[in-house]
KEKEBA-822858 format. One line per 5 residues: their letters; for each residue x, y, z of C-alpha. Coordinates in steps of 0.5 Angstrom, whole numbers, plus 500, padded with zeros to 3 digits. Layout:
N
A) X,Y,Z; ...
***
This chain:
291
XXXXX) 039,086,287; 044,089,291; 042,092,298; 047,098,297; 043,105,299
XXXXX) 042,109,293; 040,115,295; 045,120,299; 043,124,305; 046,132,307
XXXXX) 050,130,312; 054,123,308; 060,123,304; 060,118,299; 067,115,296
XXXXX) 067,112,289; 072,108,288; 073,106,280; 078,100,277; 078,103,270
XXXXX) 083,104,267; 087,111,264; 084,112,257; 090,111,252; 090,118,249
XXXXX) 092,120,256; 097,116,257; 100,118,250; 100,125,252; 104,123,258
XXXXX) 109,120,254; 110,126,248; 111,130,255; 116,126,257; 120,126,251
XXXXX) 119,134,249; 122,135,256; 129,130,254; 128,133,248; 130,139,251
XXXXX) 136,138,255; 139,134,250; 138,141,246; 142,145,252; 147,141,253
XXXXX) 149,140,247; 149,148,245; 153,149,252; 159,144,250; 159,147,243
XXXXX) 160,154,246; 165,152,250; 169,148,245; 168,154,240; 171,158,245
XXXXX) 176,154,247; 179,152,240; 178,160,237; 184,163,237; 185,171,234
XXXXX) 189,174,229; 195,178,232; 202,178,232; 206,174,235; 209,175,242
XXXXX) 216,176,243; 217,178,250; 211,180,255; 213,185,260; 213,183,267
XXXXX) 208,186,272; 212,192,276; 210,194,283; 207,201,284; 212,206,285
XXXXX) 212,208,293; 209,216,292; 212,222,296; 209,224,302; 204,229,301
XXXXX) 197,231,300; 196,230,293; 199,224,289; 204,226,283; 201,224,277
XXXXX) 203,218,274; 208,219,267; 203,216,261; 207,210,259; 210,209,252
XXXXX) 208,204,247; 207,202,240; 201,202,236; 201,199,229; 196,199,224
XXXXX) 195,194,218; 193,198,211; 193,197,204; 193,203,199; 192,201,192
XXXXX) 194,195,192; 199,195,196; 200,192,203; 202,197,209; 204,196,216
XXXXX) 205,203,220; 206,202,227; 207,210,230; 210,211,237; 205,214,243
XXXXX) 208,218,249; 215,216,247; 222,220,246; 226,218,239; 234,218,239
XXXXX) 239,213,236; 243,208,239; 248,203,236; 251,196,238; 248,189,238
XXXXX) 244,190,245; 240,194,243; 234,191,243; 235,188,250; 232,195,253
XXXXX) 225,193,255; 224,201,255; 225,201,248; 217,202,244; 219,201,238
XXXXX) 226,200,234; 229,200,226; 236,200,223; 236,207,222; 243,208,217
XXXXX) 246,202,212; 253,199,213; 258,198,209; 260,191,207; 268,191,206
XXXXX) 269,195,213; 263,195,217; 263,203,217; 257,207,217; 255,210,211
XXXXX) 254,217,211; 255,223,216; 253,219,223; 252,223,229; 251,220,236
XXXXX) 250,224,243; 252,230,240; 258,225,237; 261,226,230; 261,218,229
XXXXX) 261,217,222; 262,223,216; 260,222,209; 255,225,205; 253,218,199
XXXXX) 245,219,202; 242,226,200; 236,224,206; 237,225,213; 234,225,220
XXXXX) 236,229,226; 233,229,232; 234,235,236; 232,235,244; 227,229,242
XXXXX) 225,233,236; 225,229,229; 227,232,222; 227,229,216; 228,230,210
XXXXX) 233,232,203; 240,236,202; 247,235,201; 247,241,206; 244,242,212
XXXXX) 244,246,219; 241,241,223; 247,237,223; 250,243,227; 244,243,231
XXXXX) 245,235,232; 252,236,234; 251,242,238; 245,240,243; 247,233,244
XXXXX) 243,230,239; 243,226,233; 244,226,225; 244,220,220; 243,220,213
XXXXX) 239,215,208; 235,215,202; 229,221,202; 223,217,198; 219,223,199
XXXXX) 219,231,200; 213,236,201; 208,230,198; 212,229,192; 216,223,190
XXXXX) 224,224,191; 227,218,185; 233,215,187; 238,210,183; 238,203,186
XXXXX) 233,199,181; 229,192,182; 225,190,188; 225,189,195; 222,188,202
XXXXX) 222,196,204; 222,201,211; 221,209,212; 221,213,217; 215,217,215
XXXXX) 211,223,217; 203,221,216; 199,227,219; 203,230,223; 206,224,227
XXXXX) 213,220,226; 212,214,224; 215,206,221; 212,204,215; 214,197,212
XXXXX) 212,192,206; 209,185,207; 211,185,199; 218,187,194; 218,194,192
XXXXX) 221,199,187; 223,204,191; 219,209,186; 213,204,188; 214,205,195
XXXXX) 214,212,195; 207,213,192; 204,208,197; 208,212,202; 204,218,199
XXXXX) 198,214,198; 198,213,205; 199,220,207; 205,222,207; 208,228,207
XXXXX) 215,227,208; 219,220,208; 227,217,208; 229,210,207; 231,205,213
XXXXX) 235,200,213; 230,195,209; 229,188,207; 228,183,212; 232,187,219
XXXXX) 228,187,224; 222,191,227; 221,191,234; 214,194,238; 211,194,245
XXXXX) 205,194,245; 199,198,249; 198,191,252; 206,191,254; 206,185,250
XXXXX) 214,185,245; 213,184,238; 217,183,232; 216,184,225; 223,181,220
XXXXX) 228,176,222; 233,176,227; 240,174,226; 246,174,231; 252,175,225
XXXXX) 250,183,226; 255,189,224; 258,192,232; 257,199,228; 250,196,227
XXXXX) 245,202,229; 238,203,231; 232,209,231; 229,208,238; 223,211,242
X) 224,209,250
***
């Protein structure tokens, strides 16, 4: 029989100590823990590196960019107690639309004036928004067609197109006439003329002679703004004027169509272009600009 004292008084601490082992259902409790904790992190670390190579690989639908404007320096501000207000800067913006089934680009100039210009250097002008061919040349001898005023400058003279465009300080009119008073405004005020197919005037189609299909542009007036408006597909010209109206134009003359090209500064400063480029361009070839 053991001597160890069985009883404990008040002022005794007694210590038990036990060499029992852990019961297996603790022990497998544990383990679970274990597991679910590396369970989880695995989980963690596989979604962040999901998440980055899927922002990494992600690239977003948008045209491709020609040329991106370099960063210029704030202009020094006159001495004064109230700065001047900036002037807002000119850019382009262009709208992706389909109108019966037909594919529209429209891309409308913001804060920006329209004259012409003609020469092979034109679209080098960082301040140019937006530009198109504006009047046709011819094949035999590289002239204008039509009546073609520049600066106030009677450059070409002819009346093949019934169409036409004037810009009067800073001012467009478009529309349909063998004979017209803005031509005189054009070459009075130092302005601008030219002359192309009218596709529509007052909402209504204008018919025109040339038949088949083909890449088309417009100069087009849609909700009161001055506009460019291309096909991703060929048209007939009558064609093209319904989507013209279908899309809500009011007024609407031919540009040079085809695959020419397109170019636009967005609001982001970032050049685009819509078309091909060539270097075989006509000396008379001339462009609709807005700066």
């Amino acid at each position: 029989m053991s001597n160890k004292r069985l009883d404990i008084g008040d002022d005794e601490i007694r210590i038990i100590a036990s060499d029992a082992k852990p019961r297996p259902r603790r022990r497998l409790k544990r383990r679970i823990a274990v597991l679910a904790l590396a369970a989880a992190v695995a989980a963690a670390v596989v979604l962040w590196i999901t998440r980055r190579t899927d922002a990494d690989d992600y690239t977003p639908l948008q045209e491709t960019v020609i040329e991106k404007s370099p960063a210029q320096p704030a202009a020094e501000q006159p001495a004064a107690d109230e700065p001047l207000p900036a002037a807002p800067r000119g850019y382009a913006s262009r709208r992706d639309t389909t109108v019966n089934g037909t594919p529209l680009i429209i891309i409308t100039p913001v804060n920006a004036t329209a004259r012409l210009i003609a020469g092979n250097a034109t679209l080098a002008d960082s301040a140019i928004v937006l530009a198109a061919q504006a009047a046709d040349i011819r094949k035999d001898n590289g002239e204008i067609v039509g009546t073609f005023v520049l600066d106030g400058q009677l450059v070409s003279k002819g009346e093949a197109k019934a169409g036409y465009c004037s810009i009067v300080n800073g001012d467009i009119s478009i529309g349909v006439a063998d004979a017209t008073p803005m031509l005189e405004q054009a070459l009075m005020t130092d302005g601008y003329f030219f002359r192309q197919y009218p596709l529509v005037a007052a909402g209504q189609i204008v018919e025109n002679r040339p038949k088949g299909k083909a890449l088309r542009k417009a100069l087009a007036e849609i909700d009161g703004n001055f506009c460019i408006v291309t096909t991703s597909r060929p048209l007939s010209f009558h064609d093209f004027s319904q989507a013209l109206i279908d899309a809500g134009a009011r007024n609407a003359i031919y540009l040079v169509g085809g695959a020419t090209e397109t170019v636009y500064t967005d609001e982001a400063d970032n050049r685009h272009i819509i078309g091909s480029t060539t270097d075989a361009l006509p000396d008379n070839v001339n462009y609709i600009v807005w700066q």
